[in-house]
Structure formats: C-alpha cells, structure tokens
C-alpha positions in Angstrom: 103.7 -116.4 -15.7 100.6 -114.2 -15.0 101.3 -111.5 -12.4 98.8 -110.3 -9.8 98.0 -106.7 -10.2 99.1 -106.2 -7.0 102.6 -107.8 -7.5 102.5 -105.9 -10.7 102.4 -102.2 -9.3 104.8 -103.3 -6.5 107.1 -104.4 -9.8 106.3 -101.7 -11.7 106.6 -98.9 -8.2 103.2 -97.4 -9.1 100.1 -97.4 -7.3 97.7 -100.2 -7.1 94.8 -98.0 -8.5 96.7 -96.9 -11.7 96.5 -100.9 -12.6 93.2 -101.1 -10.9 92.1 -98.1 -13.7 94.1 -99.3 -16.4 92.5 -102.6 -16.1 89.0 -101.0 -16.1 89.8 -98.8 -19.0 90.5 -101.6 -21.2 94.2 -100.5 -21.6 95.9 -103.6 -19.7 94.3 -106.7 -20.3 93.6 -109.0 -17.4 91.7 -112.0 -16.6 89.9 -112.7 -12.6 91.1 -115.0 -11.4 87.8 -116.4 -9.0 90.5 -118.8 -7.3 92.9 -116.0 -6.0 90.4 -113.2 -5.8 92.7 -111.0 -8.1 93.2 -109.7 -10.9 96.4 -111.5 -13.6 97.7 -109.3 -16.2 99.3 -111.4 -18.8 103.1 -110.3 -20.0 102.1 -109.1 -23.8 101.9 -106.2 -25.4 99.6 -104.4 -23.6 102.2 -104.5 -20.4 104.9 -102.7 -22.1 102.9 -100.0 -23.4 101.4 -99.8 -20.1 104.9 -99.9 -19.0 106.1 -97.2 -21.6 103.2 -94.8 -20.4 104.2 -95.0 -17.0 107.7 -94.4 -18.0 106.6 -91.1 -19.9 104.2 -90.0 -17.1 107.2 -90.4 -14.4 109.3 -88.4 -17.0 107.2 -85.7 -17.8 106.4 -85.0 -14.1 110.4 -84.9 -13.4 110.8 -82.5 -16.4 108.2 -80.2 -14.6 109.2 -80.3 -11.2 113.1 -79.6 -12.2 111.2 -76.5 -14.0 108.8 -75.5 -10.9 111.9 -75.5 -8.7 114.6 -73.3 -11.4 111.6 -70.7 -11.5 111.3 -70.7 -8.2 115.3 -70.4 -7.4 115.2 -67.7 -9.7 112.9 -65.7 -8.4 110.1 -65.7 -11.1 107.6 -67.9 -9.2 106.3 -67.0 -6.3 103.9 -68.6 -4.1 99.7 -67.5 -4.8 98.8 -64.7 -3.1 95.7 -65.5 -0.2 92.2 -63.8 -1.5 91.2 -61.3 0.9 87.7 -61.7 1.7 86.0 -59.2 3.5 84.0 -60.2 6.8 80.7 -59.3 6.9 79.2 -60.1 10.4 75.4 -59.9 9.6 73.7 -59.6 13.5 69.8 -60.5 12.9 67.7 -60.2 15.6 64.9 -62.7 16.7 61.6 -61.8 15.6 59.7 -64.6 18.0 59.8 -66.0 21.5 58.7 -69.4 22.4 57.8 -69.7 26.1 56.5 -73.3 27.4 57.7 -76.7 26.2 56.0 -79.2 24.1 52.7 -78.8 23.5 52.5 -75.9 25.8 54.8 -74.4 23.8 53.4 -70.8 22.9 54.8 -68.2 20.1 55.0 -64.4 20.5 56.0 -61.5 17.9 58.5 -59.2 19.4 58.7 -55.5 18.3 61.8 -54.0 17.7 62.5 -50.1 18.3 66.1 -49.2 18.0 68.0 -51.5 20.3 64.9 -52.8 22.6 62.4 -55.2 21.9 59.1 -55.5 23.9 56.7 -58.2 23.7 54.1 -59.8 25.9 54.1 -62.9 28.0 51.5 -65.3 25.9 50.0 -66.7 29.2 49.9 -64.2 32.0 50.0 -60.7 29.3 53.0 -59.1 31.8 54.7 -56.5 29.3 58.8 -57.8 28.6 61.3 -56.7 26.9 64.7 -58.0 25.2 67.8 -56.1 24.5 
C-alpha cells in the first residue's frame, strides 16, 4: 500500500521536506496522486535506501555531537571568540537648507568655518547661521 509522503516522514520521524527533496531529486520515486493532492511513494527499493541514508545521516550526526560535547568537557573547545569591530561614528554635516514646501521649496549652500555655518535666507537674504 502506497504511503503519503506525509505519513511517510511521520513513519520514518524525518521532516516532511527531506521527502519533499528526495522526491524532487529523483532519489525516492513517487507518483501524484491528483485525487489526494499528495504525493505516494511506493515500498521498493528506492524506500529502503532512502531509509538507509537517513539511518546513516542520523548516525553520523550522533557520532559528532557525542565528539562536540567530549571536546568540550575536556576543555579543548571553547566557544568562538566575538570580532571586535571598531566604531567609527562618521558626523557629516549638511551642506544645503531647504526652506518652503512644495513648489516653494527653495535650496541654499551653507558654508562651513570650523564649527558654524552661515548661509542666507533664499527669499528675504537675512544672514543665518547653523551650529
């Protein structure tokens, strides 16, 4: 009896994607079913090396973690070190004024000398500045 691929990770306690991509792949072979709106892997050999892989995948990864956590008990692995990145602030100062809005909207150059800027109002000409 054909098994959904849903049913079948739930069977197999894997993740529906990893059928989802083996089906995709070509490595599990599966027929749509247009009735069910899902996917029916056949029992065949395609399931148990499917099976197999899954078995050495879930191994492998036990191997490494019991590894991971030994080095770690013993002292040899320790946890990454954070990059220290240096902060730059980078203050730049503005180098127009709009007064007015929309199509009143007038631009004016302002010009810097040390910490003051002075510039002049583009509809009445009154002197400003802007620290």
């Amino acid at each position: 009896m054909p098994l959904t691929a849903n049913a079948l990770a739930k069977k197999l306690s894997c993740a529906w994607v990893t059928v989802r991509r083996a089906i995709a792949k070509g490595e599990l072979k599966a027929v749509w079913d247009s009735d069910r709106r899902a996917w029916l892997v056949e029992d065949g050999r395609e399931l148990t090396l499917f099976r197999a892989r899954l078995d050495y995948l879930r191994q492998v990864r036990q191997q490494r973690r019991e590894r991971l956590k030994a080095l770690w008990k013993s002292g040899r692995l320790k946890p990454r070190k954070q990059r220290k990145v240096a902060v730059q602030v980078v203050m730049k100062r503005p180098t127009v004024v709009i007064s007015g809005q929309g199509s009143f909207a007038r631009t004016v150059g302002i010009v810097w000398q040390d910490n003051e800027g002075s510039f002049c109002c583009p509809s009445c000409a009154a002197p400003l500045k802007v620290r």
